[in-house]
N, C-alpha and C positions, 0 to 999 in steps of 0.2 A: 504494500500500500504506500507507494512512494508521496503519495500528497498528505499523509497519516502527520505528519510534524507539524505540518503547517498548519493544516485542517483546526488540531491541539490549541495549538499556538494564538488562532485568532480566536477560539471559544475562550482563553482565558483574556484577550486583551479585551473584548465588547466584553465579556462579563465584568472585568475590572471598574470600566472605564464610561459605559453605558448603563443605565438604566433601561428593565423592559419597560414598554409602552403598559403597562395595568400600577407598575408603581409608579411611573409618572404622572400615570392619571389620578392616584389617589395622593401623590403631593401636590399638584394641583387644585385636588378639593379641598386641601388643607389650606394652603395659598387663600383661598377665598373665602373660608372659613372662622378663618383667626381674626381680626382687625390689625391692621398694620403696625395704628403706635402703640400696640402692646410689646410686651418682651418677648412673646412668644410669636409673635408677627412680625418684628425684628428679626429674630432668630430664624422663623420661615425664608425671609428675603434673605437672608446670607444663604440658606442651605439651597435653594432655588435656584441661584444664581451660580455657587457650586458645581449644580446638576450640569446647567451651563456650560460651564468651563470644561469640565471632565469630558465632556462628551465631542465640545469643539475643537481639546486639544489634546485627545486622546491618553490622560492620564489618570492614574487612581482616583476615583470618587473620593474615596476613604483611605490614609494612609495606612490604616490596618487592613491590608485586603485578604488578612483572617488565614483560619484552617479552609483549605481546596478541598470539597467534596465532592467526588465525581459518581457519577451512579448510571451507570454503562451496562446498555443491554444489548447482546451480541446475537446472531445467527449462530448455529450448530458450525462448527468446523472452526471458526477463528479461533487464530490464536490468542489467547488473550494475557500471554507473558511477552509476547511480540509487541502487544499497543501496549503494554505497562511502560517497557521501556520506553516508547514514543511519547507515552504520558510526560515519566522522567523528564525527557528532554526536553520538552513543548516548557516544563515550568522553570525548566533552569534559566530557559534561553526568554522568557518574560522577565524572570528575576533582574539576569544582564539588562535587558532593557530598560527596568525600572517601573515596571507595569504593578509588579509585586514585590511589594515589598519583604526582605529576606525573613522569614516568621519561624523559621524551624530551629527551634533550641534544643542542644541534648540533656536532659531533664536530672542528670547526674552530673554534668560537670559545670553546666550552663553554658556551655562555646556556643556558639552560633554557626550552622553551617556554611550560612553567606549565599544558599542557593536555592531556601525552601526544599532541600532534601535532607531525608533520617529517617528513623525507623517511623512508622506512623507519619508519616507526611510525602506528600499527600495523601487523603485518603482514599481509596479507589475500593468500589463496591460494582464488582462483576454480575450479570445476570441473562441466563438463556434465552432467548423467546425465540417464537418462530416465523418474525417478521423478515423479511428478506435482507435488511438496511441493518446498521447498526445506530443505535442512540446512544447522546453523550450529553449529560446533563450536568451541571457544575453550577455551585450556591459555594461561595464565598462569605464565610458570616466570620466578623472582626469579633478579638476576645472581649471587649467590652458589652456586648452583647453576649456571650457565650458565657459569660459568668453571670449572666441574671438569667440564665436557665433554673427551672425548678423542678423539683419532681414531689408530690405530696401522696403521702400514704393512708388515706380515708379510712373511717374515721378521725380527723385530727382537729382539735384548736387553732383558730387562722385568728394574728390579732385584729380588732377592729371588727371581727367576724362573727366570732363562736364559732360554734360547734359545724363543721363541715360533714355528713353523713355520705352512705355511698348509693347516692342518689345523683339524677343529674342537679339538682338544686343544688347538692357539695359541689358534684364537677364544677358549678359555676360560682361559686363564691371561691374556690379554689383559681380558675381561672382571672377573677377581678382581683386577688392578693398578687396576683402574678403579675400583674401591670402595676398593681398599685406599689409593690416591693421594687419597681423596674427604676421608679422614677424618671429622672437625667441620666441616671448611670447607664441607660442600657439603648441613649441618646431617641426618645421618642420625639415623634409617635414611632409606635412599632408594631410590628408583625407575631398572634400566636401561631407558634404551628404545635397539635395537641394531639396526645394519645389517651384513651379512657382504657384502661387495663391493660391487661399484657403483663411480660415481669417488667424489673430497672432497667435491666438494657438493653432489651428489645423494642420495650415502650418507649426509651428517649430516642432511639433511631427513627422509630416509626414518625414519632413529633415530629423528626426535622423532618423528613419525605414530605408530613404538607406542606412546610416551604415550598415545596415544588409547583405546588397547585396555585392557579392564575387568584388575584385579587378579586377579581368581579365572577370567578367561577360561583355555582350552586352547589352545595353539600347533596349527591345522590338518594342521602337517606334523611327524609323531613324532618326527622326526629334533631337530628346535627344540625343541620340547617336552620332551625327553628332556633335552637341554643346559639347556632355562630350569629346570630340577628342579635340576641338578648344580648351575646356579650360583648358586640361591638357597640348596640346602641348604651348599656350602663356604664359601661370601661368609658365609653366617651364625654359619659357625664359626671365623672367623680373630679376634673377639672385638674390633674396633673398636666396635660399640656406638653409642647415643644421642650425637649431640654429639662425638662421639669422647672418650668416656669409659670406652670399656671397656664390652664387655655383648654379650648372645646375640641380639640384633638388629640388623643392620648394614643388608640390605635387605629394604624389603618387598615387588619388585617387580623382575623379570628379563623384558621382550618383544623376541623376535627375527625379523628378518625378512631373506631372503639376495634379493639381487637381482646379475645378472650385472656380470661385468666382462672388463677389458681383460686379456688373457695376461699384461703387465708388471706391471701393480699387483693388490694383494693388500690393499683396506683394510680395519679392522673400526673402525668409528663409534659413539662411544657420546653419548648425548643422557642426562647423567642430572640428574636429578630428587629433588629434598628431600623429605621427611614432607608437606611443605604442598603436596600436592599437587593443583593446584586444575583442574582440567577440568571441562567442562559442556557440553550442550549442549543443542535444540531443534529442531524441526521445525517448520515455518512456513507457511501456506497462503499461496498464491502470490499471489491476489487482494487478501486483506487486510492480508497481512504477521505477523498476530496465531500467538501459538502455540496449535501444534495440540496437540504430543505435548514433555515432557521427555524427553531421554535422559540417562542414567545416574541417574540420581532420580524419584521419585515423590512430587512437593509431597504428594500427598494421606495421604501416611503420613508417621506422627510421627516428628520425629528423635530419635532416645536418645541420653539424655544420654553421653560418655565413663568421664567421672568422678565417682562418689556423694557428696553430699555439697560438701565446700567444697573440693575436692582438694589442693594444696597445705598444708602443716603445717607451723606455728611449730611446733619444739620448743623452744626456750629454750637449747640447745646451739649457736646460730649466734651472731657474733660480729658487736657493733654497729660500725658506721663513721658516723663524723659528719665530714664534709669542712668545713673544709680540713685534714687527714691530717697527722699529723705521721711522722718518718720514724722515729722508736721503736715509732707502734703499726705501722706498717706494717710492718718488721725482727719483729716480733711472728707477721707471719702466715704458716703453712705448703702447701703445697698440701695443696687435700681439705679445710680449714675452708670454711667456708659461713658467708657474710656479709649482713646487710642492710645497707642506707646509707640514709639518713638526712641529709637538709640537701640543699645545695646541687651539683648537677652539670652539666657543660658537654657535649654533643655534640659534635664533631668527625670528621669521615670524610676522604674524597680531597681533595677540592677545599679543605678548611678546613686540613689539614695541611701543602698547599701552601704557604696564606697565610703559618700559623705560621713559617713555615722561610726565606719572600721577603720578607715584609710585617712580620709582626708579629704580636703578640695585641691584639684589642680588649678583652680585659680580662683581669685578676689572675686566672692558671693553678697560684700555687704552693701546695703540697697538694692540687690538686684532685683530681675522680673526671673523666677522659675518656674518655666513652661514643663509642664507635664504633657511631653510629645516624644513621638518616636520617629522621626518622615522618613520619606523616600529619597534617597540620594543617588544623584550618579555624580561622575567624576569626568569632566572633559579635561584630560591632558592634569594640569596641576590647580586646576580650578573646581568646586564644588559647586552644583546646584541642587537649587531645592526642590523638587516633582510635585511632593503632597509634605504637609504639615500640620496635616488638625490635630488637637487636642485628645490624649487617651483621658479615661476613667481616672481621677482622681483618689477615690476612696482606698484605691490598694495600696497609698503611701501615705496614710493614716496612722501607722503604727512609727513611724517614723518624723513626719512633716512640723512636731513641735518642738522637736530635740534639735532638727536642721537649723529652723526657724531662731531659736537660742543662738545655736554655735555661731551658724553665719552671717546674721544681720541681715538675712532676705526680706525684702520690704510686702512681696507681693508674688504668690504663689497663683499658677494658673493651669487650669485644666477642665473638664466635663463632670459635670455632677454630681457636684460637691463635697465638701465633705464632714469630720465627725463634729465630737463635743474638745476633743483633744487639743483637736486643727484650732477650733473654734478659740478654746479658752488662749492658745499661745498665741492667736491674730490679738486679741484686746492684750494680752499683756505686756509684749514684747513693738506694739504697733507695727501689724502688718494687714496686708486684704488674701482675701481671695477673689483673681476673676475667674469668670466662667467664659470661656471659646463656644464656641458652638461647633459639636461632635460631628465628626467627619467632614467638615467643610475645610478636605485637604486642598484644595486646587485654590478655592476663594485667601486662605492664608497663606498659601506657598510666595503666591504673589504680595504677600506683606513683609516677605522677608527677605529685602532687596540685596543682601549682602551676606555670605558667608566667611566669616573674620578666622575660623579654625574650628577644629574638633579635640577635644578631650576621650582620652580612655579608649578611643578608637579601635585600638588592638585586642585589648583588655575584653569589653562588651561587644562590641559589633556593631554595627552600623543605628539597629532602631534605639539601642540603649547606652549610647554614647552624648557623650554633654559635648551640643551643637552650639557654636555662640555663633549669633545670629545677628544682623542690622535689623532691627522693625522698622518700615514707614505704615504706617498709620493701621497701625494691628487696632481692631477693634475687640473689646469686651467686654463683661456688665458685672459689676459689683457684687456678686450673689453672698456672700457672708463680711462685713467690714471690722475693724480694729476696735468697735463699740458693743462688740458683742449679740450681735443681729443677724441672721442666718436665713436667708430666702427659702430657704431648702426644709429648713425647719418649717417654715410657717406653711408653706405647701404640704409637706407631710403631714402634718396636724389636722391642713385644713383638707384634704385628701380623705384623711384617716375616720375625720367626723362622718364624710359622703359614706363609707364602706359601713359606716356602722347604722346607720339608716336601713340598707340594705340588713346585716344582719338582722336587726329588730325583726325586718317584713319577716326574715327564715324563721 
């Protein structure tokens, strides 16, 4: 199958870099949905415009472009140790490109391969059928997402809830905790994809396979169907919103499928899924490998645009930051202002916060802005560029970010989804903020980072968790917890947690 690389190769660059036509259609209802000058209608026009970019200039949507699941059904006779290795190489040779970003760590030593390959990556799920063609389906879902996965064992206590029985009435209060626990972190609105029974790990497979299934599809069995209605229209009304900021879209996207189980166990598994939600696939003749047919897209129709125009808006109302931060302007800012930055910022995520806290800092942290980002780099000759740089999940350097925050004098820590009581107590007492980025809007911030000054620890972490120092021109973000002890994220949650408990009472 001499076209078999290539064939690979453009299913993961349109899945990366493209949006199918059912999730753009249901960010679109969101676009129209939200009111613009809210934060979470802010937040829409950055991700919109995004959508945008990624697509007009062929790069990562999202700079985490996740664990690769393939899910491959073949004709009798292929071989299918033959297209693994073409798999292989289709993701090494996107890697080199910078389409994806290198995600494969060895979970013992922590190196990084540098090529999205190692044991368990990618994943590849072989299956017979006796269609003439072979299908190649591939869903991309970023770890920020893939850690607000849940699986709940019915009967259990859900807070805000009570009591969840193994009824569909549980399945569906279990389902609303599953968005409601998602918040920012899992950067919504987002996608369920759900399994009712089954064991643990057949059921959380099954979950993700309805990712598979189109946004505007009908559940075959009314009974589902009737539940994916309920849970999309209450999930939409508990008022978690964009980013977890508050708003009338929390998800775009509810698929349910029940598969038997054991008398003792009672699970319901949820696979969920961010805004960037990237699925693709193709049909492939068996002889030449080359594609026959796209599925979920039609290359031959034009993509439209999201956003008219330049989407995102200076108004002159947002407040400038020039790093290195002093701790007056910073005691200055309150949540809900909206900032640009301007100068110089440092990257930092898991592995680099480790250093800070064992090792050390390879360079002057006091005032800085620390971006909780992993991007996309390539390297022309002796120059760095930036491909994608949004914002990771925040909350997994919670055990860590108040002890930083002491040692180094960082004025202003920033990432997706905020984070604890920890984070919270060391911003008031040491005076510093948290902003919020808006999650996966790699392409819209790569371009705010006009300047790549060096890299830190390079060797050491690898490319997504090495400390990037950065020029910012006019990085935008919004204040979500400040140095006075105020937490956006808190008061959402609260006021979220009230909506769920309404519902329990009804149960």
């Amino acid at each position: 199958m001499q076209f078999l690389k290539e064939s690979l190769l453009q299913v993961i660059i349109q899945t990366s870099t493209n949006l199918p036509p059912d999730v753009r259609q249901a960010m679109a209802w969101a676009l129209k949905t939200e009111r613009p000058e809210t934060q979470a209608g802010q937040a829409l026009s950055i991700i919109g415009q995004n959508i945008d970019m990624a697509c007009e200039g062929e790069g990562p949507i999202c700079q985490d472009t996740g664990m690769l699941t393939f899910e491959i059904k073949t004709p009798v006779g292929v071989n299918q140790f033959a297209m693994r290795r073409q798999i292989l190489d289709a993701v090494a040779e996107a890697t080199k490109r910078g389409k994806l970003r290198p995600n494969s760590v060895d979970s013992v030593t922590g190196k990084n391969s540098g090529n999205n390959l190692g044991p368990g990556t990618p994943v590849v799920h072989f299956e017979q059928w006796e269609e003439p063609d072979i299908e190649v389906r591939l869903l991309l879902k970023g770890g920020g997402c893939e850690n607000k996965n849940i699986q709940y064992s019915v009967p259990c206590q859900l807070e805000h809830l009570g009591r969840a029985d193994r009824d569909l009435e549980g399945v569906k209060k279990c389902l609303l905790h599953a968005v409601w626990q998602a918040q920012g972190q899992g950067c919504a609105p987002g996608a369920l994809g759900v399994c009712i029974g089954s064991d643990r790990a057949t059921g959380y497979h099954l979950a993700k396979l309805q990712l598979f299934r189109t946004l505007d599809d009908v559940n075959p069995d009314p009974t589902l169907a009737k539940l994916e209605d309920e849970v999309m229209r209450e999930a939409n009304a508990l008022g978690v919103g964009t980013m977890g900021f508050g708003g009338n879209v929390s998800l775009i996207g509810c698929k349910i499928a029940a598969a038997n189980r054991l008398p003792a166990s009672f699970f319901v598994s949820v696979a969920y899924d961010c805004w960037a939600f990237r699925r693709l696939g193709v049909m492939l003749d068996t002889e030449t490998g080359a594609i026959k047919k796209w599925l979920y897209r039609d290359p031959d129709r034009p993509v439209e645009r999201l956003v008219a125009g330049a989407g995102f808006q200076v108004t002159g109302r947002e407040i400038r930051l020039e790093p290195p931060l002093s701790e007056e302007k910073v005691r200055a800012l309150i949540v809900g202002d909206v900032v640009l930055i301007n100068g110089p910022m440092i990257t930092g995520r898991d592995a680099a916060h480790h250093h800070l806290l064992h090792v050390g800092s390879p360079c002057d942290l006091n005032g800085a802005v620390l971006y909780h980002c992993g991007p996309v780099m390539l390297k022309d000759g002796a120059t760095w560029r930036t491909v994608a740089a949004g914002p990771t999940t925040s909350i997994r350097e919670e055990p860590y970010e108040a002890d930083v925050i002491e040692r180094y004098g960082i004025r202003a820590v920033m990432g997706k989804g905020g984070m604890g009581k920890k984070t919270l107590a060391a911003l008031k007492g040491f005076g510093a903020v948290y902003l919020h980025a808006i999650g996966g809007a790699a392409q819209f911030y790569a371009r705010c980072l006009s300047k790549v000054h060096g890299v830190y620890l390079l060797d050491e972490l690898g490319v997504p968790e090495a400390m990037w120092h950065y020029e910012a021109h006019d990085f935008p973000a919004i204040v979500t917890m400040d140095a006075h002890g105020n937490s956006l994220h808190e008061e959402v949650s609260t006021k979220t947690g009230a909506e769920l408990e309404k519902i329990g009472a009804r149960g």
